[in-house]
C-alpha positions as CSV (number, residue, x, y, z in Angstrom):
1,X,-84.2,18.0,21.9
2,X,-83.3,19.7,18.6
3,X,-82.5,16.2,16.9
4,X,-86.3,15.6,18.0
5,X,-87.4,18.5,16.2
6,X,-86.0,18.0,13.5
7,X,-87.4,14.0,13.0
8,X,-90.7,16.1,13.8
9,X,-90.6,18.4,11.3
10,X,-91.1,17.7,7.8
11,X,-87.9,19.0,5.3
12,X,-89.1,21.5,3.0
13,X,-89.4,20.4,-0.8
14,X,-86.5,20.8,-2.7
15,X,-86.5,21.9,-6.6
16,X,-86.1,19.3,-9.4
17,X,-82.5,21.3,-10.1
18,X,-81.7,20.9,-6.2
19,X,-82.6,17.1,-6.2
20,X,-79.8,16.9,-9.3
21,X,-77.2,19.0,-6.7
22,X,-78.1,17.0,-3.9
23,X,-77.2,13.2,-5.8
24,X,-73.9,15.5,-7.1
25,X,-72.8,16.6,-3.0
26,X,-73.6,12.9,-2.3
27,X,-71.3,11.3,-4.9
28,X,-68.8,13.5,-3.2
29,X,-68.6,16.3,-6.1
30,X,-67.5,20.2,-5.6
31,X,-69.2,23.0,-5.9
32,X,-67.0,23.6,-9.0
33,X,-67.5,20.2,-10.7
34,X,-71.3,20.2,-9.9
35,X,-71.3,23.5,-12.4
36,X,-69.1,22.1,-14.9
37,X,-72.1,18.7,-14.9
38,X,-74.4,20.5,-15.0
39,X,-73.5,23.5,-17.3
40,X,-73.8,26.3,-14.3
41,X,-71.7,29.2,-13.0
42,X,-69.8,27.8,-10.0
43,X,-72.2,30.6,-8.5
44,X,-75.5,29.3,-9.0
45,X,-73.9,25.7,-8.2
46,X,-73.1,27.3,-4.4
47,X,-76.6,28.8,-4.1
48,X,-78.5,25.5,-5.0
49,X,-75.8,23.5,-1.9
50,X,-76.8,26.4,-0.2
51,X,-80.5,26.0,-0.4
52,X,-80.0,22.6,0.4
53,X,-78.6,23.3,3.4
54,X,-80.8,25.9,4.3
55,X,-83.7,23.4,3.8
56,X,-82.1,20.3,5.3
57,X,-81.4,22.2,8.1
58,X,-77.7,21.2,8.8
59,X,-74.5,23.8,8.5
60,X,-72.3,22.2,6.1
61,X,-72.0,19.3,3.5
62,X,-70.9,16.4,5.9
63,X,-74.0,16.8,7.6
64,X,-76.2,17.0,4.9
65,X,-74.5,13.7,3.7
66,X,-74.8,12.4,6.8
67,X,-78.8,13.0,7.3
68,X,-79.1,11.5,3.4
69,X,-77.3,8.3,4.3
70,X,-79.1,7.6,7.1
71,X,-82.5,8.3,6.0
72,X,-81.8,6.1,3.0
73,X,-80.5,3.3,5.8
74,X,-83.9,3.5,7.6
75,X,-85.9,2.9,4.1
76,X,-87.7,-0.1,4.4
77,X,-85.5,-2.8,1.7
78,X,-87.7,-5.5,0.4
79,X,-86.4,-9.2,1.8
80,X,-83.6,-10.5,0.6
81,X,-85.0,-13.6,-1.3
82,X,-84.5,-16.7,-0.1
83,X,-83.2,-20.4,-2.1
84,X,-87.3,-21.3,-2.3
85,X,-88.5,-17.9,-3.9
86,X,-85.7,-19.1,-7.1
87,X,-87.3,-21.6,-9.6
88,X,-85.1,-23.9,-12.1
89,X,-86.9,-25.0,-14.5
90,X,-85.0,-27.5,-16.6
């Protein structure tokens, strides 16, 4: 029921900084190397995963890479193309 809630719900926006965090904790990235990329205290680096957190609604990083992965999973790709779409013109 809470997994329902959650699809329900829409996640609340995330800051510009946060989306730059976010690719960082995806790529696999420490709070410690996200502030030496970005040029932050190792402090403010562990606020903005916080707030991402927070926000995504999930209690640690796996999750919130896990929620990420499969939302990008259930993005509608355009077809692959197929040997008719290609044209060689000679």
């Amino acid at each position: 029921m809470i997994e329902e809630q959650r699809k329900r719900r829409p996640l609340k926006k995330t800051t510009p900084r946060e989306q730059e965090v976010l690719q960082l904790v995806l790529q696999g990235h420490t709070n410690k190397a996200i502030a030496q990329r970005l040029g932050i205290s190792d402090y403010t680096a562990r606020d903005h995963v916080s707030a991402l957190l927070r926000k995504n609604e999930v209690s640690n990083r796996a999750q919130l890479i896990a929620l990420h992965v499969s939302a990008a999973r259930k993005k509608k790709l355009a077809p692959p193309l197929h040997l008719t779409d290609c044209s060689v013109e000679r």
